[in-house]
C-alpha positions in Angstrom: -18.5 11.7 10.5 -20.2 14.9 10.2 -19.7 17.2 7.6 -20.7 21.2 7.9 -23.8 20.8 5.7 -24.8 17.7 7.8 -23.9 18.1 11.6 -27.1 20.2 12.0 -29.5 17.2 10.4 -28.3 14.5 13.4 -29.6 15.6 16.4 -33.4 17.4 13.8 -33.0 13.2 12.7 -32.6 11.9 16.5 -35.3 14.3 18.0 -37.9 13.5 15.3 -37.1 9.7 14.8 -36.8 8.6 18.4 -34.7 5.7 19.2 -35.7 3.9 16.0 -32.5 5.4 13.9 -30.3 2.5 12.9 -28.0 4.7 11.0 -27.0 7.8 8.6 -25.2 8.3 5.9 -24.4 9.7 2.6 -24.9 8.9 -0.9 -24.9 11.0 -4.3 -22.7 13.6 -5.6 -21.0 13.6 -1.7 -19.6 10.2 -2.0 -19.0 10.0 -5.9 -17.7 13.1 -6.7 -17.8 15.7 -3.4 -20.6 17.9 -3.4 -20.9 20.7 -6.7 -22.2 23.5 -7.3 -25.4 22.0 -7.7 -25.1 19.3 -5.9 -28.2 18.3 -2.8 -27.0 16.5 0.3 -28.4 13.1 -0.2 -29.0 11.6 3.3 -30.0 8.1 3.5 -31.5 6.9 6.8 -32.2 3.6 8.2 -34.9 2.8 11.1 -36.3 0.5 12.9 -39.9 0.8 12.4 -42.2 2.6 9.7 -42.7 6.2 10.8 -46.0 7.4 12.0 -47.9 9.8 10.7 -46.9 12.6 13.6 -43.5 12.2 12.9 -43.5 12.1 9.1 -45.3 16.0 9.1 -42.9 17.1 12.2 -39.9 15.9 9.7 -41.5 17.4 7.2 -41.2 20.4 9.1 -38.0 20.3 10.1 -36.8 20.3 6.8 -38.5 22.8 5.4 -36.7 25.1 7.8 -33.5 24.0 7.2 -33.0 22.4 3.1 -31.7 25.3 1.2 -31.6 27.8 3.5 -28.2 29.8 5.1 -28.1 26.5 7.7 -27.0 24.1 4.9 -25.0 26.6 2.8 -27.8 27.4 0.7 -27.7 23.6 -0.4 -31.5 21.9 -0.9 -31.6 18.5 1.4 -32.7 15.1 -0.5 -33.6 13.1 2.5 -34.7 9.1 2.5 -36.2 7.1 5.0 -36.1 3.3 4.9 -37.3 0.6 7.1 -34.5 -2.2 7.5 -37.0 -4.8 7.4 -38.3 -3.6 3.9 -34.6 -3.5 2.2 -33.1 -6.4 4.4 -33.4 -9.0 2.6 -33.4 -7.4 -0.5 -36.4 -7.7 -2.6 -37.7 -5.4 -5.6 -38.9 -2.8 -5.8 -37.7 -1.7 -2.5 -39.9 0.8 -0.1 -39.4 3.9 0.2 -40.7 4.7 3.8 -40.2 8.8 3.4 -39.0 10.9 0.9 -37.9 14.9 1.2 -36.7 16.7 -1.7 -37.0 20.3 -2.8 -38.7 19.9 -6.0 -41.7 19.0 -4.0 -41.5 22.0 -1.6 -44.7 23.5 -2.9 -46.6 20.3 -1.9 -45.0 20.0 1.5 -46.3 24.0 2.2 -49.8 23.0 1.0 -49.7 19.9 3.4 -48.1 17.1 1.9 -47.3 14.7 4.0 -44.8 11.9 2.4 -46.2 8.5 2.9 -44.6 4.6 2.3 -44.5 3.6 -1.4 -42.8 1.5 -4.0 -39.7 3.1 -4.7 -37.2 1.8 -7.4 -34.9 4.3 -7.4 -33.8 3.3 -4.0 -31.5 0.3 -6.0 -29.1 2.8 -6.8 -29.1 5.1 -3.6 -28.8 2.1 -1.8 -25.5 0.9 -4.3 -24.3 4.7 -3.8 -24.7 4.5 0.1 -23.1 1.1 -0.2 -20.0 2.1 -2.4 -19.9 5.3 -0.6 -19.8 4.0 3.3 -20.1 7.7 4.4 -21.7 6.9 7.9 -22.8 10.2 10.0 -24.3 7.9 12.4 -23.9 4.4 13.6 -22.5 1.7 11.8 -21.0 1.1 8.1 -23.8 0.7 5.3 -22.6 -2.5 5.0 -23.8 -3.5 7.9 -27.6 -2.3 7.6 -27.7 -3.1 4.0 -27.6 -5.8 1.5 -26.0 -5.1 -2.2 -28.4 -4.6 -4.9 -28.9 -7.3 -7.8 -26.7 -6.3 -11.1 -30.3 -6.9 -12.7 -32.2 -5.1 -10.1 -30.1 -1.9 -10.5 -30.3 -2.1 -14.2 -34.1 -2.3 -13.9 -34.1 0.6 -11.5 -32.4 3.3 -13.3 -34.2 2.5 -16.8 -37.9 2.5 -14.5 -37.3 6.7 -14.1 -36.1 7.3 -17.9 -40.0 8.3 -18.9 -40.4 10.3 -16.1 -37.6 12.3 -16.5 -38.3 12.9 -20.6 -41.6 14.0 -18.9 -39.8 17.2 -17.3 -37.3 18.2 -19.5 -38.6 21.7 -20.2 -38.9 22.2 -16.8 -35.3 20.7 -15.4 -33.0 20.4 -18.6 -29.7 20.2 -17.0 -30.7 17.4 -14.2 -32.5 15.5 -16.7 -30.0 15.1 -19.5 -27.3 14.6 -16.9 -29.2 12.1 -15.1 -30.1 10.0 -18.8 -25.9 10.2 -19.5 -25.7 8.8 -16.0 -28.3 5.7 -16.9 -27.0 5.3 -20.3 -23.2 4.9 -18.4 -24.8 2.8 -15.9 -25.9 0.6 -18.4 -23.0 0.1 -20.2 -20.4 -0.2 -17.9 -22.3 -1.5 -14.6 -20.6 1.9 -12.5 -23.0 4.6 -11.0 -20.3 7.7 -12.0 -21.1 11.2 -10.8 -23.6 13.8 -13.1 -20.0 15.1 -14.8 -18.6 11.8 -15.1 -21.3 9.9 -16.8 -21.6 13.6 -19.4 -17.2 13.0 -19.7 -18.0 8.7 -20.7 -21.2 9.9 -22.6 -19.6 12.9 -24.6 -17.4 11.2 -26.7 -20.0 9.2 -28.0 -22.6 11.0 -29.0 -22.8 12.9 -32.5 -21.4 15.9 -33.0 -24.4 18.3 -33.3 -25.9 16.7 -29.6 -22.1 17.3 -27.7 -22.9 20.8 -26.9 -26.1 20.6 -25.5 -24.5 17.6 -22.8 -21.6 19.6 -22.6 -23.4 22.9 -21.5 -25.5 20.9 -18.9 -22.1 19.6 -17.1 -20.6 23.0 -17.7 -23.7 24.3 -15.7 -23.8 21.3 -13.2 -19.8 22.2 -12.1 -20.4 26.0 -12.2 -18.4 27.0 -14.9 -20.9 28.2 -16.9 -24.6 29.8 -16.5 -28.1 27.9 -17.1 -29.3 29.8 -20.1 -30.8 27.9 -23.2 -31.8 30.0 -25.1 -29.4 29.1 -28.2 -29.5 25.5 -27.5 -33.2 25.0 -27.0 -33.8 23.1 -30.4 -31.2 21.1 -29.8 -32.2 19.8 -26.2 -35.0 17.1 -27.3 -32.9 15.5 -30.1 -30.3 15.0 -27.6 -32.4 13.4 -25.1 -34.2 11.6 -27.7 -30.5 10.2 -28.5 -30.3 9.5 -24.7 -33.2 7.6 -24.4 -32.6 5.4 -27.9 -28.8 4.9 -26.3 -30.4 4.1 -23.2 -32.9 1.6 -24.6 -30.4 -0.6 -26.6 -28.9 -1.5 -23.0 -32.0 -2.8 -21.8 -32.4 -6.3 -20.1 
């Protein structure tokens, strides 16, 4: 069912896509948690056939109108496309058909326009949307989707971890939150909320990282403001920790 930051994104989805929508739903901190202060709203939508080039920059357009502005409550939209064919069977690494998120806004306004690629963090969207069944439109995930491989998702969320150490000056909070989320993934086979995986991860990290995670959830649920100044040489131990954590998990 619609929600008030989504019942304005069916009928942009049905006039851009056509008749190829399958069906819509929800993943991320809306189904896990219910949305924070930080939270996106993750849409996951499933098509027929590939989008063509028109209707990937129309979309594109769309969005740019509408992600982070007063329409959505101020909250940035995180919006994927996938072909059913590409997912259904599952094989890896899944395709990512389209991908809109705000971090890449500055591309979009020069002219990006998304196209189809490998996309391995699709296994654990996919297990959200799955786990979630939040349908906006059409029928349940389950229906659309097959499960993700234990293995496959594992592979997945440890294929972003040098990525993310790649833009930790620039997005601290997201990227430590998202390495206690891979870490807990890891460990206990759960994808947990951003403040969930920081409460399992907390307790068992040394004492001198604990208040860098715990000011990045404090931030994340709005309780406290992003400001790093005294915690800055702190910040790459910790996620250096992260990473060592994360890597004695691997397959």
């Amino acid at each position: 069912m619609p929600t008030p930051h989504t019942q304005h994104l069916l009928p942009l989805l049905h006039r851009t896509l056509g008749t190829t929508v399958l069906g819509i739903c929800l993943h991320g901190s809306a189904t896990l948690c219910g949305l924070r202060p930080h939270s996106d709203i993750d849409v996951l939508v499933v098509v027929r056939d590939s989008m063509t080039h028109p209707q990937r920059r129309a979309l594109v357009q769309e969005l740019l109108k509408v992600s982070g502005t007063s329409v959505t409550d101020s909250r940035p939209v995180e919006l994927i496309v996938v072909v059913q064919d590409d997912i259904r069977p599952w094989r890896y690494p899944p395709t990512c058909d389209f991908l809109y998120g705000e971090w890449l806004r500055d591309d979009y306004e020069r002219g990006l326009v998304p196209a189809r690629e490998p996309m391995p963090d699709l296994a654990p969207l996919l297990t959200m949307a799955l786990n979630g069944d939040a349908p906006l439109y059409g029928p349940p995930p389950a229906e659309l989707l097959d499960p993700v491989p234990h293995d496959d998702l594992r592979r997945a969320v440890v294929a972003g971890v040098p990525q993310l150490v790649a833009e930790l000056d620039t997005d601290t909070r997201n990227v430590l939150l998202t390495l206690a989320r891979v870490w807990t993934t890891l460990a206990t086979g759960a994808i947990r909320s951003k403040d969930a995986a920081a409460d399992w991860a907390l307790p068992r990290l040394p004492a001198e990282h604990r208040p860098v995670l715990a000011h990045a959830r404090a931030v994340y649920l709005g309780e406290q403001t992003e400001d790093w100044t005294s915690l800055r040489g702190g910040v790459r131990s910790c996620a250096e920790f992260l990473v060592r954590a994360i890597d004695g998990h691997r397959l």
